[in-house]
DRENPA-126730 format. One record per residue (C-alpha): residue number from 0; residue in one letter; x negated, y negated, z. Coordinates in steps of 0.02 Angstrom, whole numbers, plus 50000, padded with zeros to 5 digits. Layout:
residues N
R  nr rest     X     Y     Z
R NUM    a     X     Y     Z
...
***
This chain:
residues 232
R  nr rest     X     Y     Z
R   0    x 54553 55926 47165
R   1    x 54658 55789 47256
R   2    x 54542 55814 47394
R   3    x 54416 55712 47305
R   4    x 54494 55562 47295
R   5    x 54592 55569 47475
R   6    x 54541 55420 47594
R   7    x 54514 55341 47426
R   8    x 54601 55198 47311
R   9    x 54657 55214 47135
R  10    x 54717 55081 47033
R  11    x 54818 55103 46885
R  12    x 54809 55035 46728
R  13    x 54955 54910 46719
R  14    x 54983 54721 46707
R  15    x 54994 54727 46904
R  16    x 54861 54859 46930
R  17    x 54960 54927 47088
R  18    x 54827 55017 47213
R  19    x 54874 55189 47271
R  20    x 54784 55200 47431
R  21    x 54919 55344 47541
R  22    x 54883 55511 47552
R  23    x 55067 55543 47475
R  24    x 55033 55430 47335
R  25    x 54882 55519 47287
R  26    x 54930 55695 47320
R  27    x 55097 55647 47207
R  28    x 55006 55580 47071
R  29    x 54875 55720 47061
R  30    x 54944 55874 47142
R  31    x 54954 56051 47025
R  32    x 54883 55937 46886
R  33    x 54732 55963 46741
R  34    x 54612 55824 46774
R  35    x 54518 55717 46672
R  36    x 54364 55622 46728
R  37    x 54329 55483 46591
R  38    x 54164 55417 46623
R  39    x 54108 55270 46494
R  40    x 54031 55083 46490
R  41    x 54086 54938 46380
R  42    x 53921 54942 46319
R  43    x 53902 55120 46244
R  44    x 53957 55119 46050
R  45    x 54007 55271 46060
R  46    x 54129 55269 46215
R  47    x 54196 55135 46120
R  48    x 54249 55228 45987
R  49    x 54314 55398 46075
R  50    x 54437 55277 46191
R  51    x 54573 55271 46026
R  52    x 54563 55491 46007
R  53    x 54570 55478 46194
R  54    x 54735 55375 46191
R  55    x 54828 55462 46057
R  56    x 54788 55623 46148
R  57    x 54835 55558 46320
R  58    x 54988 55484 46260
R  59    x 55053 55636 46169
R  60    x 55031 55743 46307
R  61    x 55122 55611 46416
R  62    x 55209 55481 46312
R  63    x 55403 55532 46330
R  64    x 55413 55454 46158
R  65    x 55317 55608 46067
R  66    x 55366 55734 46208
R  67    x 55510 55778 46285
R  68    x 55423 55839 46463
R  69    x 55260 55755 46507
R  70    x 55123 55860 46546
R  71    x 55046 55914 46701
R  72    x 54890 55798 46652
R  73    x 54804 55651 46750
R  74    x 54670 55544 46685
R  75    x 54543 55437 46795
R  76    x 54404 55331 46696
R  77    x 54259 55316 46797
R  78    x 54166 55139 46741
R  79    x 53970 55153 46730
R  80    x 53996 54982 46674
R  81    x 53865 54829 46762
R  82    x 54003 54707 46763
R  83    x 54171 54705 46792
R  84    x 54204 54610 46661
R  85    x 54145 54751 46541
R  86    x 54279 54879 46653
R  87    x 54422 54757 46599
R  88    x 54356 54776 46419
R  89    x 54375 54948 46417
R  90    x 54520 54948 46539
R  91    x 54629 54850 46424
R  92    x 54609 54968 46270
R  93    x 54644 55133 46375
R  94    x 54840 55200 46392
R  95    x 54933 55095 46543
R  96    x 54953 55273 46643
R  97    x 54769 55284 46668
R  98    x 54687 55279 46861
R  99    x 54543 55188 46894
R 100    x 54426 55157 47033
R 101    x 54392 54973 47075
R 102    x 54211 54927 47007
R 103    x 54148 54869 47187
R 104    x 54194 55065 47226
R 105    x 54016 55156 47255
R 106    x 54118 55340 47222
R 107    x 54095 55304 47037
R 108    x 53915 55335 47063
R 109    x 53958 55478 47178
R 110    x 54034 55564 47033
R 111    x 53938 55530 46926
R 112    x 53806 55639 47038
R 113    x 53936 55760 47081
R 114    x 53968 55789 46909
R 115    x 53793 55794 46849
R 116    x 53876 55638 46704
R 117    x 53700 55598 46600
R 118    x 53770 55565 46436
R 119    x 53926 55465 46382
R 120    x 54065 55447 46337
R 121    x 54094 55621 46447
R 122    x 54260 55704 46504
R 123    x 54250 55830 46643
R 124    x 54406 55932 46657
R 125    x 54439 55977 46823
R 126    x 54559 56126 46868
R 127    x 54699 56097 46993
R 128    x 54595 56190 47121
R 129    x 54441 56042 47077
R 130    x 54356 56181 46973
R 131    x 54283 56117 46849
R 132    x 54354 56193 46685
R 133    x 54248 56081 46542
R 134    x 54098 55985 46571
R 135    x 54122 55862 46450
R 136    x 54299 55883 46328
R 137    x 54240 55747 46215
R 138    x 54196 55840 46070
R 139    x 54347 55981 46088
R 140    x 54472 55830 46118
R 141    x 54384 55733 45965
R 142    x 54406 55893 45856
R 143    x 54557 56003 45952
R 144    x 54672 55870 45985
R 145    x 54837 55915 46096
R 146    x 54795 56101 46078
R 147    x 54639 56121 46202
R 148    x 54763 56051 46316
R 149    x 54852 56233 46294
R 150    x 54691 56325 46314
R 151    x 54626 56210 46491
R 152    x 54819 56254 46552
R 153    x 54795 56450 46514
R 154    x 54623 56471 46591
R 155    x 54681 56383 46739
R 156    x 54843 56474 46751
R 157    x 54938 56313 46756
R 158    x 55145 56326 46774
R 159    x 55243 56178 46703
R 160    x 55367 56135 46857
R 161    x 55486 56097 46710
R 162    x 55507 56280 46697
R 163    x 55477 56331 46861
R 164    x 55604 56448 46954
R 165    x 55551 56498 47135
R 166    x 55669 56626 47157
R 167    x 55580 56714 46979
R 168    x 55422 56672 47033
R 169    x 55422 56755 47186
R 170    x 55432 56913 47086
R 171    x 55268 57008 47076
R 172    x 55306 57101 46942
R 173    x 55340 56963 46827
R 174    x 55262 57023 46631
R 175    x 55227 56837 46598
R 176    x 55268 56664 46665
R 177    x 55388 56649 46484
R 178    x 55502 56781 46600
R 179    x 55583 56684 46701
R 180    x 55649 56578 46572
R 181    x 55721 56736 46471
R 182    x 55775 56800 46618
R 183    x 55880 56622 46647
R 184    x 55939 56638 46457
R 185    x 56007 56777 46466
R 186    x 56076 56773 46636
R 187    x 56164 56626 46574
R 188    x 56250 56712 46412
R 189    x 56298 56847 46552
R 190    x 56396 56713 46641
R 191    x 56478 56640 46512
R 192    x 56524 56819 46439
R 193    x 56616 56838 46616
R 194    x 56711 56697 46633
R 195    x 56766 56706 46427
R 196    x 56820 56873 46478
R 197    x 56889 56819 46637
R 198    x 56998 56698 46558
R 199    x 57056 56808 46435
R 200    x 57091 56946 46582
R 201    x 57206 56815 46678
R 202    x 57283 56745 46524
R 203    x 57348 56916 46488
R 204    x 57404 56950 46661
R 205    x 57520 56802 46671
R 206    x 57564 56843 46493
R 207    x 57628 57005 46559
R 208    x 57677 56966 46718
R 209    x 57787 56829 46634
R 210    x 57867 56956 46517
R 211    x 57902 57084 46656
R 212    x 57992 56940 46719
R 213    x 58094 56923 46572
R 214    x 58123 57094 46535
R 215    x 58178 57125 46742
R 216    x 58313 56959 46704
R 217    x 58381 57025 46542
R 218    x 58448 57195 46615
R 219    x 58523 57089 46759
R 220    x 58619 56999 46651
R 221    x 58664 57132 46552
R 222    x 58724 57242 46696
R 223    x 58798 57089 46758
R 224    x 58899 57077 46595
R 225    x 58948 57282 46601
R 226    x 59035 57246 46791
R 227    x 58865 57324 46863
R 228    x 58800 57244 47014
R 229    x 58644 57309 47107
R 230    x 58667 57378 47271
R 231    x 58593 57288 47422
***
């Protein structure tokens, strides 16, 4: 998937519309991430309307304000718009994280071809592999909400990094990708079980080491008292 928009420049959606035009910046921004192609016009009532659902999802799946770790999620709009004026329009209502192409950029048309786009407003859901997983998510985003995310991130056997352990992962025999964080769960009561016990094991050693200690000076001073001196 972030082979389609290498040698390319995305823009994002914020007061200084930085370009990212490096093949580091894109792969960073896109890599092992669901995809969403929005393709709409200032023009189209109807795009017009989905753009608000499309926020509120977007931003729950990515606003640190409603979740705790943003989703593995990207969203490009793709203007079929005949002015740029009418891309701002639309640019200024959609969520400040959102990539863009530049309107003098002839790829939106490619992808629009690519994509086989004929109706809008249309979301195409692309895999991280650039599968294509939905060919247009407007009506299951529109009636789903935040939980088609779950289903696009099952079918395309998505792993949050959040959660990610390499060392677990590398086990074939893993039951389910929830394993490795049991596994880390308990692993981690196991290790605090050993050092409480630990603790406890050394406390009572110098406990008794300390009262052997005692016990060894009190006959020395009691033999000492009774005239009885140990031999050397």
């Amino acid at each position: 998937m972030v082979d389609l928009f290498l040698n390319r420049v995305l823009v994002e959606n914020n007061s200084d519309q930085d370009e990212l035009n490096t093949e580091r910046e894109i792969i960073g921004i896109l890599e092992n991430r669901i995809l969403l192609l929005f393709f709409a016009s200032a023009e189209c009532e109807r795009c017009q309307k989905f753009v608000p659902v499309l926020n509120r999802f977007f931003k729950k799946l990515k606003d640190p304000a409603y979740i705790e770790y943003p989703k593995l999620l990207a969203l490009i709009f793709v203007s079929l718009d005949q002015s740029e004026e009418q891309q701002e329009k639309t640019l200024k209502e959609l969520h400040k994280r959102t990539l863009f192409l530049a309107f003098e950029d002839p790829y939106r048309k490619e992808l629009q071809a690519m994509f086989k786009v004929k109706d809008i407003p249309a979301v195409v859901v692309l895999r991280p592999d650039g599968s294509v997983l939905s060919p247009n998510a407007v009506q299951d985003i529109s009636h789903l909400g935040t939980d088609c995310f779950r289903n696009w991130q099952e079918s395309a056997e998505l792993v949050e990094r959040t959660f990610m352990l390499n060392e677990e992962f590398d086990d074939p025999n893993l039951r389910s990708a929830t394993d490795p964080v049991r596994r880390l769960k308990y692993k981690t009561e196991d290790d605090k079980r050993k050092k409480r016990w630990w603790k406890l094991w050394v406390k009572g050693k110098d406990g008794n080491d300390a009262e052997e200690e005692d016990e060894t000076r009190d006959v020395k001073r009691k033999n000492a008292d009774n005239g009885i001196w140990p031999r050397r």
